[in-house]
N, C-alpha and C positions, 0 to 999 in steps of 0.2 A: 856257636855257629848260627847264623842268619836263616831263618827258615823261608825256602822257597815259598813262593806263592801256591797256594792251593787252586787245583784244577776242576772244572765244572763242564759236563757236559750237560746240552739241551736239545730238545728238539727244535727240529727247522721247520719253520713257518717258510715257503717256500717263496722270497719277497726278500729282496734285497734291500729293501727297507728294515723289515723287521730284524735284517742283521747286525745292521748300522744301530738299530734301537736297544738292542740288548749287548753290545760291547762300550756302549756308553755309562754304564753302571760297573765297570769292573774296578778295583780299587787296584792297592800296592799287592796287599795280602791276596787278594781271590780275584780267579782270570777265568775266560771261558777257554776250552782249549777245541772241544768237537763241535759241530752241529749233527746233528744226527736224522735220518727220515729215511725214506722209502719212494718207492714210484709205482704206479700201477703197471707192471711187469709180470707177464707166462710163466706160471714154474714155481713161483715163491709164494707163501706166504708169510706173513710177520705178528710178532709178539703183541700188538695191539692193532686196531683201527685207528685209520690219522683220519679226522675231518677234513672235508673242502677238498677241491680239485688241485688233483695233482699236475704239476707244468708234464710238459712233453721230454723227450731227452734232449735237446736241443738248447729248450730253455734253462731245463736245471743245470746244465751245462753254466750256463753262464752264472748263474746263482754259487754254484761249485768253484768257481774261480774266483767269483769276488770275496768268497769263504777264506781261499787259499792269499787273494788282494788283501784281505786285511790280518795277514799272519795267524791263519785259525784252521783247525783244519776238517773236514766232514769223514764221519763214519756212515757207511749205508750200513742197511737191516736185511740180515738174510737170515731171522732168527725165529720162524715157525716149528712147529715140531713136524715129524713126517704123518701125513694125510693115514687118516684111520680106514680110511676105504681108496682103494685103487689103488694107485699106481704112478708115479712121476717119470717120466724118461728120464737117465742120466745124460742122457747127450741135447735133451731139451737142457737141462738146468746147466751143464756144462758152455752152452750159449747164451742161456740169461748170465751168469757169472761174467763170461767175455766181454758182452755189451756194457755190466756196470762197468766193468775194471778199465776197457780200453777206451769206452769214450763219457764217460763220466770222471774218471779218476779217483773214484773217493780214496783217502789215503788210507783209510782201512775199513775191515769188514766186518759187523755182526754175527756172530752164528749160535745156534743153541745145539743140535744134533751132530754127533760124530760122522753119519753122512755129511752133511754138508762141510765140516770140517775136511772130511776128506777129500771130496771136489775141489773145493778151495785150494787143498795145499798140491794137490797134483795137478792145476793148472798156473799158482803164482805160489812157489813155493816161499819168494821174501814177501807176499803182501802183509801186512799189518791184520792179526786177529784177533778182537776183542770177543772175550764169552759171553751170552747174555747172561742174564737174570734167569731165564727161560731154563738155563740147563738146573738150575736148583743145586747151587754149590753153598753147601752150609759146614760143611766140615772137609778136612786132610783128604778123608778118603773117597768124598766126592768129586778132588778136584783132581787126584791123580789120573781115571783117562785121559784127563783133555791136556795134558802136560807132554805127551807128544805131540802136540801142533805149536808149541810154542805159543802160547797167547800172550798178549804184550801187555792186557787188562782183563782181568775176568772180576764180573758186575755180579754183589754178591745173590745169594737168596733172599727174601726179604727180609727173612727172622733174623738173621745175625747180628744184624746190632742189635740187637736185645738178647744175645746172648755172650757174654763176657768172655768166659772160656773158650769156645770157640773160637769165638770174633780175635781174639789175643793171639791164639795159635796160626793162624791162617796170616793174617798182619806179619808175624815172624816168619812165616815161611816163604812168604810171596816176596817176602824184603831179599830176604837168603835166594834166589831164583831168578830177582829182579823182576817181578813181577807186579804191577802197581792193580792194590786192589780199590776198585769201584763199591759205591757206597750210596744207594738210594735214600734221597734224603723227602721226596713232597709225595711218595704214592702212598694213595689211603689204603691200601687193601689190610684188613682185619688179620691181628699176630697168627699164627698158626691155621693159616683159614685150610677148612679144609675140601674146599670147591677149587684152589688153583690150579691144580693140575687138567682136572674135567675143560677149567674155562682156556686155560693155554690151547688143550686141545681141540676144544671148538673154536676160539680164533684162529688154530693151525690149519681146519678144514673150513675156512671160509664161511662160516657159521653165525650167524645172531648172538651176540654176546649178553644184551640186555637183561635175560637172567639171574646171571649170576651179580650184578651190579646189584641188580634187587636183593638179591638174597644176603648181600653186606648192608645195602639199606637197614633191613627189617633186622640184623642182629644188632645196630647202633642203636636204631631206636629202642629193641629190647634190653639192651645192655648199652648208656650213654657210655660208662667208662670206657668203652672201645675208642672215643674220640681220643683218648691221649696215651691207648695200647696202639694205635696202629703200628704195622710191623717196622713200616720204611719210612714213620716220617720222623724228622730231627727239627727243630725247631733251628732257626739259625743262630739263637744265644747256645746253643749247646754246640754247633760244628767247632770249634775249639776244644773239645771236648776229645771230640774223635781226631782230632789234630795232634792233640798231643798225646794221643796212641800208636800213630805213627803214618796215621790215613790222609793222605792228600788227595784223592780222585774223590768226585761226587757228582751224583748226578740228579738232574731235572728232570723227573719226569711231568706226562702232559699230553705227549701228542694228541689226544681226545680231544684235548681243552682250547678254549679260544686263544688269540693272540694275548688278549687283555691281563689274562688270567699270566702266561707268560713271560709279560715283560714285570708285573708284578712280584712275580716269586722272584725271576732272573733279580732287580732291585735289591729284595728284601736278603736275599744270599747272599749275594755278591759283595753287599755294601754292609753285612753281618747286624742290621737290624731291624726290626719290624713292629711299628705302633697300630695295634689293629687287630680282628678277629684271628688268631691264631687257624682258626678251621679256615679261612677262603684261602692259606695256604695249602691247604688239605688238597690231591690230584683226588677226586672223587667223582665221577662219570654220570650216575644216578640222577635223572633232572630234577624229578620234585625233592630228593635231600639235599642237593645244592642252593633250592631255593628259600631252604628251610634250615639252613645251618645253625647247632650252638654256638652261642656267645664263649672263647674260649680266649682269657689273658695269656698272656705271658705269664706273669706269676703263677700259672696253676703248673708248670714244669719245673720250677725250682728245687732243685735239688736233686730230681727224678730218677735221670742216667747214670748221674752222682754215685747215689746211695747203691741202685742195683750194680757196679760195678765194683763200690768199695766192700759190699758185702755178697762173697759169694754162692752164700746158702736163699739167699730172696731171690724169687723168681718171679718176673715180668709181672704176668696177672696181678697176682697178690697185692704186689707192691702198686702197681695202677690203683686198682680199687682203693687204695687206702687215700693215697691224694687227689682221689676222682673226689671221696666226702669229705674231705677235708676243704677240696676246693669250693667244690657244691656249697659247704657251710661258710665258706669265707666269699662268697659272693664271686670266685674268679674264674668258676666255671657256670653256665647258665644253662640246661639243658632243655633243647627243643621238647615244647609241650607235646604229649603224645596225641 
């Protein structure tokens, strides 16, 4: 049987330009199917900061239709956690909700908190609900509360693919449900980190995030092999990989990140190759590690995903560190001088 195209979602650069720019890379095999963003909106907050000014609703309006003009379709983000101090009015965020739905349109919604789940479904019980990342589904048992809202994609945790057994179990079950799961394939955050729930929650209360950026800095630089542990990134010679596990959603992440940086990865995905620093596909935030990125081949992932999948007693770490110095000795990985 013919296997359908593989689906990519990305975030929106809010420019009808840069829509046109990024649907121009999509081959037979791999399509984009969302754009995804946020607006500066009362009531919400969202899973990361987006650079640069956000259009008004009026204009994303129009940005949103020509999403829907060129057969593609937009998710908004209502996927912050609930504020650690005070207090949201339901009947305020009951009116942010109205405004996306009825004069935006997006055709479906973000959400990480069973609150917001629940507004959602008791205002447009058929809208389209995708999970974030943010809710941290990594296993069966994570995923069953949110299985009464019907999610149509739920975006996993970021460690699962890098973890087989799970990752294998959840693939069957979401197939069985009809549930397509999402699969972050460019965000650098460090395997098992264990500052992401602190920094979700301080992006959730509108907070300075720059910390915790730092603090995955200074573990890369103490430990290089983190460059090819990162939890969420897949290299695009490996998405075949996860393809024929039975995974067709994946996503771009970015919204931090310039346009540049966007239409580059959209490319190197989409078009399933990439001649070049493996790391400036890396989504990594932190300005001066950006500016200071390892030299990392292609060849330093050869075999990588492979081996941890075919053998189910290796675990992630271990097996990184092992082709970090092998790479390091074979010249195909080059680590930033300390």
């Amino acid at each position: 049987m013919k296997r359908l195209p593989s689906l990519y979602s990305i975030p929106l650069k809010w420019d009808v330009s840069f829509v046109d720019k990024i649907l121009e890379y999509e081959t037979a095999k791999r399509r984009i199917s969302y754009f995804y963003g946020c607006l500066d909106l009362e009531g919400f907050t969202h899973g990361r900061k987006q650079k640069g000014d956000h259009p008004g609703l009026k204009e994303a309006k129009k940005i949103v239709d020509h999403i829907h003009h060129r057969d593609r379709k937009f998710k908004y983000l209502l996927n912050g956690l609930e504020p650690s101090y005070g207090t949201v009015d339901d009947e305020e965020r009951k009116k942010q909700i109205k405004i996306i739905h009825d004069q935006l349109q997006p055709d479906a919604v973000v959400c990480s908190t069973e609150k917001t789940l629940t507004l959602v479904r008791e205002l447009y019980p058929d809208w389209e609900i995708h999970l974030s990342t943010i809710s941290r589904v990594k296993s069966l048992e994570e995923l069953q509360p949110y299985l009464a809202y019907h999610p149509k994609i739920v975006v996993a945790q970021h460690d699962l693919p890098k973890e087989p057994v799970a990752l294998i179990q959840i693939v069957r079950f979401c197939k069985q449900q009809d549930i397509a799961l999402e699969i972050m394939v460019t965000d650098g955050c460090i395997y098992q980190c264990p500052w992401m729930k602190n920094h979700y929650q301080t992006l959730s209360d509108g907070l300075d995030d720059r910390t915790f950026h730092q603090r995955c800095a200074e573990e890369r630089r103490k430990h290089p092999a983190q460059w090819l542990a990162s939890a969420s990134f897949i290299r695009p010679a490996d998405i075949s990989f996860y393809e024929d596990l039975g995974i067709s959603n994946f996503k771009l992440t970015g919204r931090g990140q310039r346009r540049d940086y966007l239409v580059r990865v959209a490319q190197a995905y989409l078009q399933g190759v990439f001649e070049g620093n493996v790391a400036e596909l890396m989504d990594v935030e932190n300005s001066s590690e950006k500016s200071t990125l390892p030299v990392i081949d292609e060849q330093a992932f050869d075999g990588l995903i492979q081996e941890l999948f075919q053998d189910k007693s290796k675990r992630w770490i271990p097996l990184v560190n092992q082709y970090f110095l092998r790479a390091v000795k074979e010249g195909t990985v080059k680590p930033t001088d300390a």
